[in-house]
ChimeraX commands (.cxc) that place a marker at each C-alpha (Angstrom):
marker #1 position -72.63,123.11,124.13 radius 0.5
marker #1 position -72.49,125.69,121.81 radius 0.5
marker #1 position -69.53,126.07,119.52 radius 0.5
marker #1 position -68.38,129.22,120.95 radius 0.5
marker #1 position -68.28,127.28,124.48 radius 0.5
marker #1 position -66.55,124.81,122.26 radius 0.5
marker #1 position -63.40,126.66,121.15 radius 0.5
marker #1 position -63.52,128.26,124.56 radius 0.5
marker #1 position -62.96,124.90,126.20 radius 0.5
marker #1 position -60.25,123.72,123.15 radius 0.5
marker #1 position -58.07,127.13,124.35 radius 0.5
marker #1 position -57.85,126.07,127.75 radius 0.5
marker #1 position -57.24,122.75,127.59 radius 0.5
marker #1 position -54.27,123.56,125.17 radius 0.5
marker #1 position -52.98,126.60,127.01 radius 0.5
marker #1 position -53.10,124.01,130.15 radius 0.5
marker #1 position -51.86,121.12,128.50 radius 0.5
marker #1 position -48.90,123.55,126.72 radius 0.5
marker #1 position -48.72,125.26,130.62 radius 0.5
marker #1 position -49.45,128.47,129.25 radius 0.5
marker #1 position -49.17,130.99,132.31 radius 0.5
marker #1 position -53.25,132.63,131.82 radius 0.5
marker #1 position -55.63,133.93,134.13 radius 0.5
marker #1 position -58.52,134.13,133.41 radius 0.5
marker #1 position -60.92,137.60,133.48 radius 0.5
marker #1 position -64.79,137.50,134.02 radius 0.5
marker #1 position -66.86,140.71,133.15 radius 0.5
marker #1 position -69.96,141.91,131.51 radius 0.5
marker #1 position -70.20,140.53,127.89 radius 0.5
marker #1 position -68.27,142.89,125.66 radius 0.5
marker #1 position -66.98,142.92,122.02 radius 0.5
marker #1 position -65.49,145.96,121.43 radius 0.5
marker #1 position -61.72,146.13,121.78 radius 0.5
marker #1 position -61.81,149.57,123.66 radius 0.5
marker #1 position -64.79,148.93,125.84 radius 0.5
marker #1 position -63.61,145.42,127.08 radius 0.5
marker #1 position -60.15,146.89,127.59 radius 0.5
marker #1 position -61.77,149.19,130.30 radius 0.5
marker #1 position -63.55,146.76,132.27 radius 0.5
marker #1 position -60.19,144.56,132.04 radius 0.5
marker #1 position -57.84,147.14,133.12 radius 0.5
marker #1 position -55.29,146.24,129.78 radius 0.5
marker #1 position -54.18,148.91,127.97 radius 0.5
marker #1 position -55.56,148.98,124.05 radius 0.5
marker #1 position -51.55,148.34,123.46 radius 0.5
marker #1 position -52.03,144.88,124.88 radius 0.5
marker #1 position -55.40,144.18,123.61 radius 0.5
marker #1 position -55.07,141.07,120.30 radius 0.5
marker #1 position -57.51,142.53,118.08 radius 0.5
marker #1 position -58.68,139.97,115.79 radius 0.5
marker #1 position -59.74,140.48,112.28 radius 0.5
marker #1 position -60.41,137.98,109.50 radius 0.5
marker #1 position -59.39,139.15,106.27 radius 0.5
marker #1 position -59.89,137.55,102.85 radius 0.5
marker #1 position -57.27,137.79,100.49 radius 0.5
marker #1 position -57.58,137.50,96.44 radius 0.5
marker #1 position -55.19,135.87,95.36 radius 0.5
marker #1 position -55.81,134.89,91.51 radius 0.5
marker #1 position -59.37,134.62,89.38 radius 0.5
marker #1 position -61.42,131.98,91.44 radius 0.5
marker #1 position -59.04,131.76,94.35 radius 0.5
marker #1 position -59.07,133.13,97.97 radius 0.5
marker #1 position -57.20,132.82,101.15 radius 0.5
marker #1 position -57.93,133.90,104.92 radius 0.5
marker #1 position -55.68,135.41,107.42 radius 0.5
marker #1 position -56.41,136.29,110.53 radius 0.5
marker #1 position -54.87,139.29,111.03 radius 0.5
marker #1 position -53.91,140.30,114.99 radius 0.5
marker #1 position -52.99,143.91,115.64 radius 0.5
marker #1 position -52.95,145.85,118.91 radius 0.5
marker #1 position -56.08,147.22,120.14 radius 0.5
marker #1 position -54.99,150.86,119.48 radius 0.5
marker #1 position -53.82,150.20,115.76 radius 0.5
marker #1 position -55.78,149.25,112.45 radius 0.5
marker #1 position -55.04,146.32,110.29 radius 0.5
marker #1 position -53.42,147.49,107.01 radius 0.5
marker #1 position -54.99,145.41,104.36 radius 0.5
marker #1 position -52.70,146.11,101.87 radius 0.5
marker #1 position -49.88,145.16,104.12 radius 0.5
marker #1 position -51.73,141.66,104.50 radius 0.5
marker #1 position -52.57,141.99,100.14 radius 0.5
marker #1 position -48.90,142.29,99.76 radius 0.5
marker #1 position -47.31,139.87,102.28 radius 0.5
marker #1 position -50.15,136.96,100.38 radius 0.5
marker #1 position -49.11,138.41,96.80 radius 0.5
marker #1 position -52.88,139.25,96.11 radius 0.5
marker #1 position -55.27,141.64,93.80 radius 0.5
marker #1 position -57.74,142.54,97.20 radius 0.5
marker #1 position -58.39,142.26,100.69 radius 0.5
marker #1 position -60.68,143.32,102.21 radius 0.5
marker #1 position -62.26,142.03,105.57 radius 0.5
marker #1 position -64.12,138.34,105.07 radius 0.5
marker #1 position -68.16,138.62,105.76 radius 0.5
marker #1 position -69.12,138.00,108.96 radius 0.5
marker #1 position -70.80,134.18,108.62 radius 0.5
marker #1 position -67.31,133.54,106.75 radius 0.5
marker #1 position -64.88,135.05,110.32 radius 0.5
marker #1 position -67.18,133.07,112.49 radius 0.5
marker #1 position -67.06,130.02,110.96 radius 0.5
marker #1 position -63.17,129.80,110.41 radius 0.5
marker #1 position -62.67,131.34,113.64 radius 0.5
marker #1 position -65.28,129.06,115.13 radius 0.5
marker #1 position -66.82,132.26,117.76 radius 0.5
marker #1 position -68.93,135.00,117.08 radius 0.5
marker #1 position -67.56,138.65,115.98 radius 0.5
marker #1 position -66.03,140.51,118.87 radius 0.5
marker #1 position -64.75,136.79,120.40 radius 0.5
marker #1 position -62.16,135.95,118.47 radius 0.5
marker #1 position -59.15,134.52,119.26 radius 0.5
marker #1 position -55.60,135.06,118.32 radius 0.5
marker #1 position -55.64,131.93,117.66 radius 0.5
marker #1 position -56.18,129.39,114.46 radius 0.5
marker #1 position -58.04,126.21,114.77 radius 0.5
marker #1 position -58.69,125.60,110.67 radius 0.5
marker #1 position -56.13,125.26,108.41 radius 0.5
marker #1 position -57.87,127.41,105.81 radius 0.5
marker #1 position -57.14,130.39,108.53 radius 0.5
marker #1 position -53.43,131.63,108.11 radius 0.5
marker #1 position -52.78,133.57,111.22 radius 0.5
marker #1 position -50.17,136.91,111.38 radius 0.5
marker #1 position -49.72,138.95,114.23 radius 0.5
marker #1 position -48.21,142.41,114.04 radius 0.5
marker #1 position -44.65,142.58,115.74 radius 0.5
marker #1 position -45.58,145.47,117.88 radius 0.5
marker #1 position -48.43,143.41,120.33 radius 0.5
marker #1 position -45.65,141.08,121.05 radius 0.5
marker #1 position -43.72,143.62,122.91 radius 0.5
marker #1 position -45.76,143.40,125.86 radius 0.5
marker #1 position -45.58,140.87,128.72 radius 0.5
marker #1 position -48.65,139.96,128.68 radius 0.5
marker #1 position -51.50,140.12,125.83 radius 0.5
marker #1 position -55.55,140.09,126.29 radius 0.5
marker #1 position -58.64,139.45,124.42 radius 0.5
marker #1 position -62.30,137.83,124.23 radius 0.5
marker #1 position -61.68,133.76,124.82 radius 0.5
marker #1 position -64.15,133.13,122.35 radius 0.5
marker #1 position -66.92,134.66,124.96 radius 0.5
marker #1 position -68.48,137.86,125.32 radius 0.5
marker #1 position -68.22,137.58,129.11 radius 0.5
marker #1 position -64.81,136.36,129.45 radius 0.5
marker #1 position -60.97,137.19,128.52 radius 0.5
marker #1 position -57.61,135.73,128.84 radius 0.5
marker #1 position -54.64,137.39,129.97 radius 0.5
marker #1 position -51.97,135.67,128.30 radius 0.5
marker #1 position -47.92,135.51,129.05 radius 0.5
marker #1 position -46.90,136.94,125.26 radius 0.5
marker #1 position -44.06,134.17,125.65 radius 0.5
marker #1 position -46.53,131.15,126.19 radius 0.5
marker #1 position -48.65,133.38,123.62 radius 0.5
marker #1 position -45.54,133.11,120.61 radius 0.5
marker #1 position -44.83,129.09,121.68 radius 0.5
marker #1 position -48.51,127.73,121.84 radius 0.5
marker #1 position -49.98,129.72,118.62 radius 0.5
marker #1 position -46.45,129.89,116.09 radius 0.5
marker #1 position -48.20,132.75,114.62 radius 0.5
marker #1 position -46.11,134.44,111.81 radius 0.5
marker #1 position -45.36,137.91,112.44 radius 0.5
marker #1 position -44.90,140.39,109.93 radius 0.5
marker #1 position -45.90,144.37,110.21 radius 0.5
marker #1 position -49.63,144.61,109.45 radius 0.5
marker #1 position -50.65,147.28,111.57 radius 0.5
marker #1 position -52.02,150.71,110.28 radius 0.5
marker link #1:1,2 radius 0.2
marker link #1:2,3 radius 0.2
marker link #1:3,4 radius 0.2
marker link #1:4,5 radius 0.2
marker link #1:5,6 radius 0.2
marker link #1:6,7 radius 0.2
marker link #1:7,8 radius 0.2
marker link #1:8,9 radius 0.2
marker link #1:9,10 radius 0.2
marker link #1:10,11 radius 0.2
marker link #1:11,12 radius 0.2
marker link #1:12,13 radius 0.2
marker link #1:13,14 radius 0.2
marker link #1:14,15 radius 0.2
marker link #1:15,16 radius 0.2
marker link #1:16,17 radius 0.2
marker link #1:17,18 radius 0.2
marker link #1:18,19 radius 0.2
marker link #1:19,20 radius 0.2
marker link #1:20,21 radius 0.2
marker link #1:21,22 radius 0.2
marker link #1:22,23 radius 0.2
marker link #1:23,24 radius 0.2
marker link #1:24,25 radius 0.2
marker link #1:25,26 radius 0.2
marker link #1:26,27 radius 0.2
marker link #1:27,28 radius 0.2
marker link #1:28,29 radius 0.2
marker link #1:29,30 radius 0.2
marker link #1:30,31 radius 0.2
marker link #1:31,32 radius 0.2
marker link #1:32,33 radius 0.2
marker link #1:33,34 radius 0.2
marker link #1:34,35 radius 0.2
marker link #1:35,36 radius 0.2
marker link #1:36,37 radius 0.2
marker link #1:37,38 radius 0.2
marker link #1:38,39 radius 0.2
marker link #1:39,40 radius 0.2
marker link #1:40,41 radius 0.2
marker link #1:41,42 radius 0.2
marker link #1:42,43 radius 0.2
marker link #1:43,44 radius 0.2
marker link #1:44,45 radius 0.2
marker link #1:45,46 radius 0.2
marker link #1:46,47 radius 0.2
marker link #1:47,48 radius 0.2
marker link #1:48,49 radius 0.2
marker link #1:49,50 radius 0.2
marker link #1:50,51 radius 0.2
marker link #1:51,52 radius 0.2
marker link #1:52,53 radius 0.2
marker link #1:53,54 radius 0.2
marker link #1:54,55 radius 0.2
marker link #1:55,56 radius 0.2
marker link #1:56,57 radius 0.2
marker link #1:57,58 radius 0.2
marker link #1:58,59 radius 0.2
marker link #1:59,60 radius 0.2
marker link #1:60,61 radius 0.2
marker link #1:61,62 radius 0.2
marker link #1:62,63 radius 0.2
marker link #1:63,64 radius 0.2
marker link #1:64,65 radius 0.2
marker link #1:65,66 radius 0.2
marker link #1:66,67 radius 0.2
marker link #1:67,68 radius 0.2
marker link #1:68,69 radius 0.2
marker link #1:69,70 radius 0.2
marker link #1:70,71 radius 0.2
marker link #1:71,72 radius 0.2
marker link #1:72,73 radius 0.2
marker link #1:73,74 radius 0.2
marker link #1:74,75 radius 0.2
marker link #1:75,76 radius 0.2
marker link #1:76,77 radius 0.2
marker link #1:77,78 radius 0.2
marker link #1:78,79 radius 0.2
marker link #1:79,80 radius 0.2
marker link #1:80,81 radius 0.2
marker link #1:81,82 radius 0.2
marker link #1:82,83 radius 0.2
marker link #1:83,84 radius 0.2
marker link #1:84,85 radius 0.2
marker link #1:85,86 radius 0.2
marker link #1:86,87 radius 0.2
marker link #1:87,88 radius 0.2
marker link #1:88,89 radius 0.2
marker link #1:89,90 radius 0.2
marker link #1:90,91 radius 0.2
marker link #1:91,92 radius 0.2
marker link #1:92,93 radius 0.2
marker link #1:93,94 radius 0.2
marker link #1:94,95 radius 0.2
marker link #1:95,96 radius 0.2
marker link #1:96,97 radius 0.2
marker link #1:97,98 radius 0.2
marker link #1:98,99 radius 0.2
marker link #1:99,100 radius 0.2
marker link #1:100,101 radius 0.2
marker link #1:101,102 radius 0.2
marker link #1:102,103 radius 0.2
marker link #1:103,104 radius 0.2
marker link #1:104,105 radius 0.2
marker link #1:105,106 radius 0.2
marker link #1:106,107 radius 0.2
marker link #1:107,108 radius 0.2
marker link #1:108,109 radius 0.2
marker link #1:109,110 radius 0.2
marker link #1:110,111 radius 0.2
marker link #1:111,112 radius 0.2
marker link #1:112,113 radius 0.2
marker link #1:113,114 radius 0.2
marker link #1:114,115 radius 0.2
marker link #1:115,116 radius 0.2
marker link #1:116,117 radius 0.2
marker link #1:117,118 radius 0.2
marker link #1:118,119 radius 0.2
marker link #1:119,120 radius 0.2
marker link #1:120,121 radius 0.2
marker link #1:121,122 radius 0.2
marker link #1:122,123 radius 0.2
marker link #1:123,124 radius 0.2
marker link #1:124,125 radius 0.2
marker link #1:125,126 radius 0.2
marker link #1:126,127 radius 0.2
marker link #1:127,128 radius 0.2
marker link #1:128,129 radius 0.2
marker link #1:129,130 radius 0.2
marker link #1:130,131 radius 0.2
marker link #1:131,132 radius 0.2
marker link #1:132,133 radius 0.2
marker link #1:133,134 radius 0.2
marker link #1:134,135 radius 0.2
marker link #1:135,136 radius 0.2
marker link #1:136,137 radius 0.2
marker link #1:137,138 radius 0.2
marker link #1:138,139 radius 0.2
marker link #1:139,140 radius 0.2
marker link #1:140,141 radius 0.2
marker link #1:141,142 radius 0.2
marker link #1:142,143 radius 0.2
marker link #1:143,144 radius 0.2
marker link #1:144,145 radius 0.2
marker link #1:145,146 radius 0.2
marker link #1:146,147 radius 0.2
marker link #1:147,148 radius 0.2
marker link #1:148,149 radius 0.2
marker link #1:149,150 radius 0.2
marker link #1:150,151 radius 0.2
marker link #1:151,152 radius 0.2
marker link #1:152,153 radius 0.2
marker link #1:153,154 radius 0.2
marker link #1:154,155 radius 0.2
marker link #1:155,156 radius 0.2
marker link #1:156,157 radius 0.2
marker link #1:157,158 radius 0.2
marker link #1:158,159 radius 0.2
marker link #1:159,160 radius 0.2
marker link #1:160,161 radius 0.2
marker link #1:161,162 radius 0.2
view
């Protein structure tokens, strides 16, 4: 099983185990945040985009966030610079968001599963019921109660959206 299939199968079994009230969406594989959207029916408003950011944060020293904004907003990397104290940040490479966030680009999760992967979520995508995005597949989502969303993932929230 590939390791996308992997953290696909980790999510459910902790959104079950947590009883997490999901459904689950099939479609055409899809990364892009507006494009999935459509064939979901979610508004971008609802839609966790998920970016990995890398944050400099002295000489030789780095940290990651993954940075979750609604689908219609940008993140504000000097919003995430400042709330980390750093020098830069700018987005990590791509071999560097897929293996923290253990799925390919377009797939990830709001979700951390490696501690070097702080994860912050903008204030404004919790004000929806529900939240969606890419369960670590191309060809499938999650629609997510944002209550089970907030107790399962303890995300820190702070205003990171652009």
């Amino acid at each position: 099983m590939s390791e996308q299939h992997d953290t696909y199968a980790k999510l459910i079994a902790l959104l079950d185990e947590r009883g997490a009230v999901h459904r689950i969406i099939e479609h055409e594989e899809q990364g892009a945040t507006e494009a999935v959207s459509a064939l979901r029916g979610n508004t971008l408003a609802q839609a966790a985009k998920c970016i990995v950011v890398m944050v400099k944060t002295g000489k030789k020293e780095k940290r990651y966030v993954l940075a979750v904004v609604p689908g219609d907003r940008r993140v504000d990397l000097g919003a995430v610079k400042g709330l980390l104290g750093g020098t830069y940040a700018g987005f990590a490479t791509p071999e560097v968001a897929e293996r923290l966030a253990r799925s390919v680009s377009g797939t990830i999760l709001p979700f951390s599963f490696d501690p070097e992967l702080e994860l912050i979520v903008d204030p404004a995508l919790l004000e929806h019921e529900e939240i969606f995005f890419n369960a670590a597949r191309l060809d499938r989502s999650l629609a997510l109660r944002t209550a089970d969303y907030v107790s399962v993932a303890e995300p820190r929230t702070a205003d990171i959206a652009g």
